[in-house]
Steps between C-alpha positions, in 0.01 A plus 500: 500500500388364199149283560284579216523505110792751481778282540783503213467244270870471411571426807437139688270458807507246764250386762641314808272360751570250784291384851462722775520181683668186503574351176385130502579447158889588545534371825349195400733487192787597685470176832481280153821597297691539858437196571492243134688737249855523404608748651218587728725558816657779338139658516451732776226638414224549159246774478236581228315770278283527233611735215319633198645734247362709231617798293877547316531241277229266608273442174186663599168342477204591201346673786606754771822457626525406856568772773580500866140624578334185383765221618428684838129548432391175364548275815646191250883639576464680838304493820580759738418295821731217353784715330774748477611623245765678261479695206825551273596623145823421349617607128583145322386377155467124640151357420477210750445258211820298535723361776654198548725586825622832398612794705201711632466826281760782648332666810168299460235597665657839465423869671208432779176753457245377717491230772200420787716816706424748242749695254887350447783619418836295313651560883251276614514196281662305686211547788273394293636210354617426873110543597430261178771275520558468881820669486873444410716209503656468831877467526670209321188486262352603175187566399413287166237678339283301227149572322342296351204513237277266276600527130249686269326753647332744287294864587750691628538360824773233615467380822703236708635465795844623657661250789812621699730215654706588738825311477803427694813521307686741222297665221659239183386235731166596690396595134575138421361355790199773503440384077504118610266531762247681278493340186314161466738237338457217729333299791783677735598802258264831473156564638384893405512514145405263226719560221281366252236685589648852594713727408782568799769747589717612753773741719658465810663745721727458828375572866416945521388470114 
C-alpha cells in the first residue's frame, strides 16, 4: 500500500471517490436525459465519481508533487463520512492534457492499491470499481464509460469527473448512443460534458466487463 511520499513517479496514480449514499447529482441527471434526450430511453442507468490523477506523465507542479496522503488528508478531495474510495496505478505516458472523444488510456485506472476496505490486489479490481461504479452492465447492456475534465489545469493535479451510463444495446452502438447523451451539442443532444469547456474521453465494455 502505497499512501505516503514513496510512490513511483514513472508510474500514474489515480484517486476515485464517489457517495456512500445516494447520488443526487446523477440521479438527477439521469430522470432528465431519460426523459428529453435523444436517446435517453436507451439509458438504464448513470452513476458518478470524482477522479484526480497525478504522477507518470502528468507535468508536475513548481512545488511538491501531489501524493495519495494529502488528496486523502486535505478534506478538499475526500471525506471519509461522505466517500469511498479507490486507489490505482497504471504505467501510461498519457498526460490528461488532450481529448476530444478519444478512447480511455489502456487499462485506466489501472492495478488497485488501496480502497476504504484496506489493501487490493489486480484480482480485485473489478470489486472495486463495482463498489465505485455500482457494478457491471447487466445483460443486453454496456457500460459507456466517459471522464470528463476542464481544459488547463496546471500543478500536477488533473481532476474531473468520471460518469458511467449504462446502456441498452451493442457496444458500436451504446458507445454512440452513450457519446450523444453526454456531450452538449444541442437543446435535446448532450448534457454531462461541455465540449468547449472540457476535455472528454471514453470506453465501453459489454455486460461481465
Amino acid at each position: 500500500m502505497l499512501t505516503g511520499d514513496r510512490m513511483p513517479a514513472d508510474l500514474m496514480q489515480t484517486l476515485l471517490t464517489c457517495h456512500k449514499g445516494v447520488d443526487l447529482h446523477a440521479a438527477t441527471a439521469r430522470r432528465v436525459m431519460q426523459r428529453r434526450l435523444s436517446g435517453g430511453e436507451k439509458l438504464a442507468d448513470l452513476r458518478r465519481c470524482e477522479f484526480h490523477v497525478f504522477g507518470g506523465a502528468v507535468p508536475a507542479a513548481a512545488g511538491p508533487a501531489p501524493t495519495l496522503a494529502r488528496l486523502l488528508g486535505t478534506g478538499r478531495y475526500y471525506n471519509p463520512n461522505k466517500h469511498s474510495y479507490g486507489h490505482f496505478e497504471l504505467a501510461s505516458d498519457f498526460s490528461w492534457d488532450r481529448g476530444s472523444g478519444g478512447a480511455l488510456p489502456v487499462g485506466w485506472p489501472g492495478r488497485p492499491l488501496d480502497g476504504n476496505a484496506g489493501a487490493a490486489d489486480a484480482s480485485l479490481l473489478h470489486d472495486l470499481l463495482d463498489e465505485l461504479l455500482g457494478g457491471c452492465a447487466p445483460r443486453e447492456h454496456v457500460a459507456v464509460d466517459v471522464a470528463a475534465w476542464a481544459r488547463g489545469q496546471e500543478g500536477g493535479l488533473v481532476s474531473g469527473t468520471l460518469w458511467r451510463l449504462i446502456v441498452r444495446g451493442g457496444v458500436a452502438e451504446a458507445l454512440a448512443t452513450g457519446t450523444t447523451l453526454a456531450v452538449a451539442r444541442s437543446g435535446h443532444e448532450g448534457l454531462l460534458v461541455n465540449p468547449h469547456l472540457e476535455h472528454w474521453l471514453v470506453a465501453a465494455g459489454p455486460a461481465g466487463a
